[in-house]
N, C-alpha and C positions, 0 to 999 in steps of 0.2 A: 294537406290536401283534403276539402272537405267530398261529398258523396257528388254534388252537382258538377264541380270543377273534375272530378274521375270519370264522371259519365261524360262530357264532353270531348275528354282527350280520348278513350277508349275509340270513340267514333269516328275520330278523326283520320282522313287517308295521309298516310307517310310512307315515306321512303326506307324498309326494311333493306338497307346499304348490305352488300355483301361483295364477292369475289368469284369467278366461275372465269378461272383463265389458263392461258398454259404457266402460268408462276405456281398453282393451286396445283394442276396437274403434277407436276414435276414433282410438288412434297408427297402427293398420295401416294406416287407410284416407286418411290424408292425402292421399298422393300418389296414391291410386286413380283410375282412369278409367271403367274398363267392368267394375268388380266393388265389390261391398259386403262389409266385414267385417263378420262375426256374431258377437256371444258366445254360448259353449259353456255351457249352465247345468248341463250335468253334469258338466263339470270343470270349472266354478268354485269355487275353494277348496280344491283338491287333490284329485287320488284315493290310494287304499290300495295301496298293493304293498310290494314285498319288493328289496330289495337286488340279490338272484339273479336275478331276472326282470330288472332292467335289465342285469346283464351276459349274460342269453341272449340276450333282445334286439338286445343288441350283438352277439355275435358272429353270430347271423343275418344283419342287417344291412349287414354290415361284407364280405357274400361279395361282390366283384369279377369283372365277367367278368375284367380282364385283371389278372396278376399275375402274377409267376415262380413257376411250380411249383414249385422248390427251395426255395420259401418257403413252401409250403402250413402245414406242421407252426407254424409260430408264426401266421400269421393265425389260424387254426382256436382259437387258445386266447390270441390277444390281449389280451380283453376283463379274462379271468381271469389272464393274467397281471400285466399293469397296474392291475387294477385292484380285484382282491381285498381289500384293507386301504385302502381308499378310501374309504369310508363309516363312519358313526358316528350312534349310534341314541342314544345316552345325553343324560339333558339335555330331555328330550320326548319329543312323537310327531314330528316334524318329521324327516326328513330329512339328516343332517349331513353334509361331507366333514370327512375326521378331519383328524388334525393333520399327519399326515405328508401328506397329499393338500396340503391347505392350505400348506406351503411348498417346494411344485415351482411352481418358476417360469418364466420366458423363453418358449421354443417349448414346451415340453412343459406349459407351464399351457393355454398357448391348444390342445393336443390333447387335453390332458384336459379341457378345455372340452367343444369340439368332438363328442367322445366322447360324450360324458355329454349334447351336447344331440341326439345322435343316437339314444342310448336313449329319450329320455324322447321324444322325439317317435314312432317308430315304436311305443311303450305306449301313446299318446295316440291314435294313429292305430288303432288296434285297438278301442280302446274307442267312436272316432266312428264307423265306417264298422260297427260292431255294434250301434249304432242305428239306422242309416238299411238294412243290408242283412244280416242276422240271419241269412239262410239262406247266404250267400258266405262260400263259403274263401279268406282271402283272403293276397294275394302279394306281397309287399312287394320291388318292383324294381326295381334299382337305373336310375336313369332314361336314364346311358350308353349301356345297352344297348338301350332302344328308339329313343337319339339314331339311331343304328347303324342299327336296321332302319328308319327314316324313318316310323316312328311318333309321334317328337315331332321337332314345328320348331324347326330355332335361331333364338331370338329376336334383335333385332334389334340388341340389346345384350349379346348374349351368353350372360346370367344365367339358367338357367333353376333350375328346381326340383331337388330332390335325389333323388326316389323318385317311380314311379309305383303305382298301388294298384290290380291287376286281378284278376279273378278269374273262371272257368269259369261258366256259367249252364249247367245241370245239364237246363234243357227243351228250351234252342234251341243247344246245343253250341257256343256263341259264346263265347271269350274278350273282356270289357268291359274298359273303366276305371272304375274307378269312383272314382279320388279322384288326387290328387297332394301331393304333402307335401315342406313344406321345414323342415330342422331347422339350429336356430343354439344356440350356445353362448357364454359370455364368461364371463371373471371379473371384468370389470369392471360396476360398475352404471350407469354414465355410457354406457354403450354397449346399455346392455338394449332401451331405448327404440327406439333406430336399429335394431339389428336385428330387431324386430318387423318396421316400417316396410319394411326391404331385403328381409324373405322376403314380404311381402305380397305386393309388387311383380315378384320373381321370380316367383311364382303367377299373376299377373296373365300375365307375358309368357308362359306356358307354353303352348301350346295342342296337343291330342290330336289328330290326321289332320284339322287344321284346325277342331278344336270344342275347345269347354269345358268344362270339369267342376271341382268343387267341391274345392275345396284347404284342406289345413290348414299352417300357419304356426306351429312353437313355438319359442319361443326360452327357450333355459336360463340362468342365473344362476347361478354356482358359486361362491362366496366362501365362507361359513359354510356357513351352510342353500345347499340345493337348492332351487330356484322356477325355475318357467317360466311364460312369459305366449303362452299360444294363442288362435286365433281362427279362426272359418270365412271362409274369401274364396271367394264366390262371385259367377261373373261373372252379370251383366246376362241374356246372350242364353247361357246355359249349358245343358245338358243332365244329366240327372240321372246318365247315364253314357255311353260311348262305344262302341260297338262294333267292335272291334280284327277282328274276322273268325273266319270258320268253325273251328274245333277237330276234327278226327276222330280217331280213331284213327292215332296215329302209329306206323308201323313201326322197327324198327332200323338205324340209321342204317351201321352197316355192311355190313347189305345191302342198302340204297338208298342209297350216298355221293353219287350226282348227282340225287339227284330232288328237281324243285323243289318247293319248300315256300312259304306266304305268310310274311307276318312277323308275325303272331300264332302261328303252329306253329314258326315259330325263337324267340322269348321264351317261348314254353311248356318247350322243350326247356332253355332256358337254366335257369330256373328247377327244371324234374327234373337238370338235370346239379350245381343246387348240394344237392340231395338227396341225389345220389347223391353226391357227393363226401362229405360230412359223415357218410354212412353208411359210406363208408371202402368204397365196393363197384364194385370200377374194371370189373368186367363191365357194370353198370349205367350207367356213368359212360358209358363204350365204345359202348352200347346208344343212348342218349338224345342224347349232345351232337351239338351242329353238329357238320360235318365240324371247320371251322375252330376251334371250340372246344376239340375233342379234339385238332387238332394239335399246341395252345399250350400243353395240360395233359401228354400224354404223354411229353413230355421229360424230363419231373422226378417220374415215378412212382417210378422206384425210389429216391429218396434218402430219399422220405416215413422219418419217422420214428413213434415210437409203435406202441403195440401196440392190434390188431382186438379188440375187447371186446363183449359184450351186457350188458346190464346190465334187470331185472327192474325195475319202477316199477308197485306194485299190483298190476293184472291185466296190466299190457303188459309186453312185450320190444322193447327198445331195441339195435340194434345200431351200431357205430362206430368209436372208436378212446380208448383212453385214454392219456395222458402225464403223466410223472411232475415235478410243477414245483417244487424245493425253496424253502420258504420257515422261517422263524425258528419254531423250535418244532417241526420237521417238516416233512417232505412232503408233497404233495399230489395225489392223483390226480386229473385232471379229464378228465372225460368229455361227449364231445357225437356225439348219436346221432341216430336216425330211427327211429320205429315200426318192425315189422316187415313187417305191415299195410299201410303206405304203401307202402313198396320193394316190397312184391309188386304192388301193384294198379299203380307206375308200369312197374315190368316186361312189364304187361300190355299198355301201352299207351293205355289209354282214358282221354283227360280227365276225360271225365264221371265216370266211377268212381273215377278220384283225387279230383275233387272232392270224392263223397259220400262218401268214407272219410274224408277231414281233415275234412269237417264229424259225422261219426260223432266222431271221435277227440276232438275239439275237445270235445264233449255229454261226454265219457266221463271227461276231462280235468279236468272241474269239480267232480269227486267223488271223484276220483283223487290232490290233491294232497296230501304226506306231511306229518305232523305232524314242528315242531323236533326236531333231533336233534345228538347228539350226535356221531354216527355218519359222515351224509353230507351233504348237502342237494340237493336237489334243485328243479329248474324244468322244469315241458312247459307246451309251447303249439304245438297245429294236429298235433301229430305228432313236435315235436323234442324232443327232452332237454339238459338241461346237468345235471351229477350230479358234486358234488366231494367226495371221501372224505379222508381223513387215511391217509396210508399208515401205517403203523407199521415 
């Protein structure tokens, strides 16, 4: 598959085939105690997307508090470097891994697994949690980092969830939870079943400053076709959402390096700092992170590679960095950026007003996305970009 023949199937709308029934329910909930599995009747049977949006997805996703900043330049463009010529649309609407995907084996099947059940799950998780809370921006974090701030408990076994799902309420300037998500992946189908079961059950043991809230579970199947089987685990005595604490106006952090903060205002910042990184904007970065965050990332500022770009998408301006990936047939530039929009309103400071600019962005966004092209392709969502052009 040469670079032009990847960028066209990338773009192309298919059928991401999946499962959200009571046959799915009935496996999650086996070993259930104090929650019930629900099927999803808006993702049962698949929804519609594009190729591209599961690898923005990913590399959204895939941001880490901890990682060696000499390593930033290849996390940032993972997704697209792996996994560009991974899909194949021909043959149906369904979904495909091509051929060349289809014979990577050993440990790099089970990350390509893995990979791909971490896109398809955080798509899935955008589409639930924009049912139930329509007006929420919402924040897909990485659930480490609230281990960290003692906003989730270790379970007793260990196992928790993979993501937490918060987001700013815009009247009462409280950062919530509103959801928790665990994503599985396999290539084999003898295991699809079990892993439903095992993320139910890590949902189950999760719990938010000692309360409960509503969990999605998907697990992917990668062999031919693409399938995943999701479901809602909700506990018994749960809450609709959680209340992580007060949001105000954050200052910059270098001019307050000791001032204490709750741990709802350290996960906020952590979350503007993977903003600000992906915008390529180390003032920002500088501005927003923990003390201790910025220690971990300043080390490895200057090796960053790639070049600082904007890139134009409709009526927005997209700023970030671009890199050059060769692949068969050409080059490839790919680009992954931030509104402009955003990075001013997080410079500002105010949650509240980041919030109501991603959910401006988001409205804006849905009318905004570019017709097949021969040219580039593109993906936004919430305020980011992914944008891969053919160098010449």
């Amino acid at each position: 598959m040469d670079l032009h023949e990847a960028l066209a199937i990338i773009q192309s709308p298919v059928l991401l085939a999946g499962d959200s029934n009571q046959t799915v329910a009935d496996i999650a909930g086996v070993h259930l105690r104090r929650s019930t599995a629900l099927p999803l009747p808006e993702i049962d049977g698949g929804v519609w997307t594009r190729p591209i949006d599961l690898l923005r997805d990913l590399s959204l996703a895939t941001w880490f508090v901890h990682y060696h900043p000499t390593v930033f330049d290849a996390f940032r463009h993972w997704a697209v470097l792996r996994y560009i010529g991974a899909f194949e649309t021909s043959g149906g609407p369904s979904l495909k891994l091509s051929m060349a995907a289809q014979r990577v084996t050993g440990n790099q099947r089970r990350v390509l697994s893995e990979d791909l059940g971490i896109a398809t799950a955080v798509l899935l998780a955008r589409r639930w949690l924009k049912e139930r809370h329509p007006d929420v921006a919402l924040h897909v974090v990485d659930i480490d980092a609230a281990v960290e701030l003692g906003l989730i408990e270790k379970p007793p076994g260990g196992r928790r969830a993979d993501y937490l799902l918060t987001g700013v309420d815009t009247a009462s300037h409280h950062l919530f939870a509103y959801g928790i998500l665990e994503a599985k992946g396999t290539s084999g189908g003898q295991h699809h079943r079990t892993q439903v079961r095992k993320g139910a059950a890590q949902l189950e043991e999760t719990t938010v400053k000692g309360g409960r809230v509503p969990g999605l579970v998907a697990a992917v199947l990668g062999s031919t076709d693409l399938r995943y089987k999701a479901v809602e685990i909700v506990p018994v005595s749960s809450c609709d959402k959680v209340d992580l604490g007060y949001v105000g106006r954050l200052p910059p952090t270098a001019l307050y390096p000791t001032l204490p903060e709750t741990p709802a205002e350290e996960l906020l910042r952590m979350e503007w700092a993977r903003i600000a990184e992906i915008a390529n904007n180390l003032e920002l970065l500088a501005r927003v992170s923990t003390p201790r965050l910025w220690e971990g990332r300043a080390s490895g500022l200057s090796a960053r590679q790639g070049e600082s770009a904007r890139v134009h998408v409709a009526d927005a301006t997209y700023v970030g960095t671009i890199s050059r990936i060769p692949l068969p047939g050409g080059a490839l530039g790919a680009f992954l950026g931030v509104d402009e929009d955003l990075v001013a309103a997080i410079a500002r400071g105010d949650p509240t007003e980041v919030s109501e600019v991603r959910t401006h962005l988001r409205a804006r966004e849905t009318t905004a996305q570019e017709p097949r092209s021969a040219e580039r392709a593109v993906s936004v969502e919430s305020g980011t970009a992914l944008v891969l052009t053919p160098v010449r």
